[in-house]
C-alpha positions as a Markdown table, in Angstrom:
| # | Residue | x | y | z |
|---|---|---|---|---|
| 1 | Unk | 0.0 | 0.0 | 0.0 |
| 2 | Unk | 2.7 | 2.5 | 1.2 |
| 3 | Unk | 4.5 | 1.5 | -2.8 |
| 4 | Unk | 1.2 | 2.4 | -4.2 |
| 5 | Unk | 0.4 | 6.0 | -2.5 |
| 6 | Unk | 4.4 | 7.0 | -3.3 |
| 7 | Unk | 4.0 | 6.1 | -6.7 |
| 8 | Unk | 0.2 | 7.9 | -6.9 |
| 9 | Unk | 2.0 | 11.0 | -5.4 |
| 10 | Unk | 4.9 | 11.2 | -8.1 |
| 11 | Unk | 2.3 | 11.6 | -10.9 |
| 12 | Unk | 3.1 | 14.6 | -12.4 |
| 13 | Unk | 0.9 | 17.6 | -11.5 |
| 14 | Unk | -0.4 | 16.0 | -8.6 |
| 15 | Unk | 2.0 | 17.0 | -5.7 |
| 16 | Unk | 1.8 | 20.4 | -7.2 |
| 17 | Unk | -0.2 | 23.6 | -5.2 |
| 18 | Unk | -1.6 | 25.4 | -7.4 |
| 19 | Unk | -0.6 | 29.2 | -7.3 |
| 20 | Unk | -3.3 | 32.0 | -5.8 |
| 21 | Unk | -5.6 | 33.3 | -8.8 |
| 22 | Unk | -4.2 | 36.5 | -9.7 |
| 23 | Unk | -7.6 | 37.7 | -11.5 |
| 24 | Unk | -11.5 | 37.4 | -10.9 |
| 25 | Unk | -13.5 | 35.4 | -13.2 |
| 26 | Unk | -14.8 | 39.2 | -14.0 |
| 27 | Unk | -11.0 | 40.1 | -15.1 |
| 28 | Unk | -10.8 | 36.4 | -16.6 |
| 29 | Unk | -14.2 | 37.6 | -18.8 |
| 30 | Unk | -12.8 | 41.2 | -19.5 |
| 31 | Unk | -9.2 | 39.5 | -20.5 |
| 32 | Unk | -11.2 | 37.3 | -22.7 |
| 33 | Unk | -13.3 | 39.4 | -24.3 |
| 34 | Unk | -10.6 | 41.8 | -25.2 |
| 35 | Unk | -9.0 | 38.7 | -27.1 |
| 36 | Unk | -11.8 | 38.6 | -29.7 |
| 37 | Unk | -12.5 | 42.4 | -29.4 |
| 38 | Unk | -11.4 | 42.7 | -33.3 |
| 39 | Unk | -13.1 | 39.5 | -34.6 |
| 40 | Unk | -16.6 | 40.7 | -36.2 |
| 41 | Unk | -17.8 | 37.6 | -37.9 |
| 42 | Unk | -21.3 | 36.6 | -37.0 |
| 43 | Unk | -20.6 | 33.4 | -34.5 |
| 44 | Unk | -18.3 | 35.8 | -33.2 |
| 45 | Unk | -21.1 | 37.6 | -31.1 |
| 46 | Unk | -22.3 | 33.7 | -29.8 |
| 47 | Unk | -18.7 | 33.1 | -28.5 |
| 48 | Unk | -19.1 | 37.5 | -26.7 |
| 49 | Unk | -22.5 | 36.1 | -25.0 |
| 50 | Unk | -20.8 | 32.8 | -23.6 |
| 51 | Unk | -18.2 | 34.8 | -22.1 |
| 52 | Unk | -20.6 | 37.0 | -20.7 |
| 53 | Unk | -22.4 | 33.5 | -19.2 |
| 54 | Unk | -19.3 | 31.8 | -18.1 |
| 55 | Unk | -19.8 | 31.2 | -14.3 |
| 56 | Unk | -16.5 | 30.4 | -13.7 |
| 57 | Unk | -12.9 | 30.2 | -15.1 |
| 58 | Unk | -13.2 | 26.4 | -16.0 |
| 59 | Unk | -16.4 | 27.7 | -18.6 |
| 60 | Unk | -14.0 | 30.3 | -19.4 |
| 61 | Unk | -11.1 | 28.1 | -19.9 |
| 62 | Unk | -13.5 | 25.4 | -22.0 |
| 63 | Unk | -14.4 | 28.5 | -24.5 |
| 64 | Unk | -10.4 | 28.5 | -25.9 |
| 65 | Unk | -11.2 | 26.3 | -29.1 |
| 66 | Unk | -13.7 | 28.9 | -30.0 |
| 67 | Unk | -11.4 | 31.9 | -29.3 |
| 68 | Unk | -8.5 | 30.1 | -31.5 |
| 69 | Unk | -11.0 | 29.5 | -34.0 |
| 70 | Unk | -12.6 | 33.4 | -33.9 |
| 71 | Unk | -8.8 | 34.8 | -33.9 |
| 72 | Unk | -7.6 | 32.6 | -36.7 |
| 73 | Unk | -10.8 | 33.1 | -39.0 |
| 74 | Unk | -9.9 | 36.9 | -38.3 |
| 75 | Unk | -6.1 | 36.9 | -38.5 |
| 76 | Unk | -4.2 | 33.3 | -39.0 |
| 77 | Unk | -3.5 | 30.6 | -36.4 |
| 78 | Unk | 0.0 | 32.4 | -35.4 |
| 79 | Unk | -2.0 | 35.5 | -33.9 |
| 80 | Unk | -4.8 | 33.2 | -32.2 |
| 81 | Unk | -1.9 | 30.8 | -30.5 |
| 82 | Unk | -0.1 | 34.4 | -29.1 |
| 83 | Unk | -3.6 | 36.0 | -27.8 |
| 84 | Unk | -4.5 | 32.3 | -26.0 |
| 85 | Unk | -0.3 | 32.3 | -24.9 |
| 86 | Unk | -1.1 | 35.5 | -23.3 |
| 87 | Unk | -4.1 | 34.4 | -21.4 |
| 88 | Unk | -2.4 | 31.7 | -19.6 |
| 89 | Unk | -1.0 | 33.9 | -16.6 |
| 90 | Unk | -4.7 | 35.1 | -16.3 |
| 91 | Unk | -5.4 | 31.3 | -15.4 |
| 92 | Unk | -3.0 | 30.4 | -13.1 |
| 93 | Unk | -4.6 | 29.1 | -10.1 |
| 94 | Unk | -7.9 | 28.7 | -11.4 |
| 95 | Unk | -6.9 | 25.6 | -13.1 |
| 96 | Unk | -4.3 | 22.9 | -12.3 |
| 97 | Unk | -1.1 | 23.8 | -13.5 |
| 98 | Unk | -1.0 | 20.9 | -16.0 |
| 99 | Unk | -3.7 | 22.5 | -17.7 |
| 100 | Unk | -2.6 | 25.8 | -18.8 |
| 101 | Unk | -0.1 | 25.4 | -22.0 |
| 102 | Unk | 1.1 | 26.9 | -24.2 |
| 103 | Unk | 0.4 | 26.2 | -27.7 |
C-alpha cells in the first residue's frame, strides 16, 4: 500500500499547489473578451455572449477552441496561439497547473 500512494503522489501535476488566482473570473471575462475584441464575424457575437455566461474560469477556460477559431478566422492561427499564450498567466490558479499550455 505504502508503494502504491508513493507512486500515486509522483504523478506529475499532482504534488503540485496550485498558485493564488491572480484575476476574478470578472478580469478572466474582461481578458477574454478583449482577445476577440477585433473579430466581427457573426458566431463571433455567440462566443461574446458565452463569455458574458461563463460562471466560472473552468467555462472560461472550456471557450479557448472557440477563441482560436474566432482569432484565426480573423487573422491566421500564429496570432490566435499568441492571444490564448497571453491568457495563460490570467489562469493560473484557477486551473491545475498541468492545464494551462502553451500552444
Amino acid at each position: 500500500m505504502g508503494a502504491l500512494m508513493k507512486w500515486l503522489n509522483s504523478l506529475p501535476g499532482e504534488s503540485e499547489a496550485p498558485a493564488a488566482p491572480q484575476s476574478s473570473v470578472g478580469e478572466l471575462r474582461q481578458r477574454c473578451l478583449a482577445a476577440i475584441a477585433d473579430c466581427t464575424r457573426l458566431n463571433d457575437h455567440r462566443i461574446r455572449a458565452q463569455i458574458g455566461r461563463a460562471g466560472n474560469a473552468q467555462q472560461l477556460w472550456q471557450l479557448r477552441s472557440d477563441f482560436y477559431q474566432a482569432i484565426s478566422r480573423q487573422h491566421c492561427e500564429a496570432e490566435a496561439a499568441r492571444r490564448l499564450n497571453e491568457l495563460l498567466p490570467a489562469f493560473e490558479g484557477w486551473l491545475p497547473p498541468g492545464a494551462l499550455r502553451r500552444l
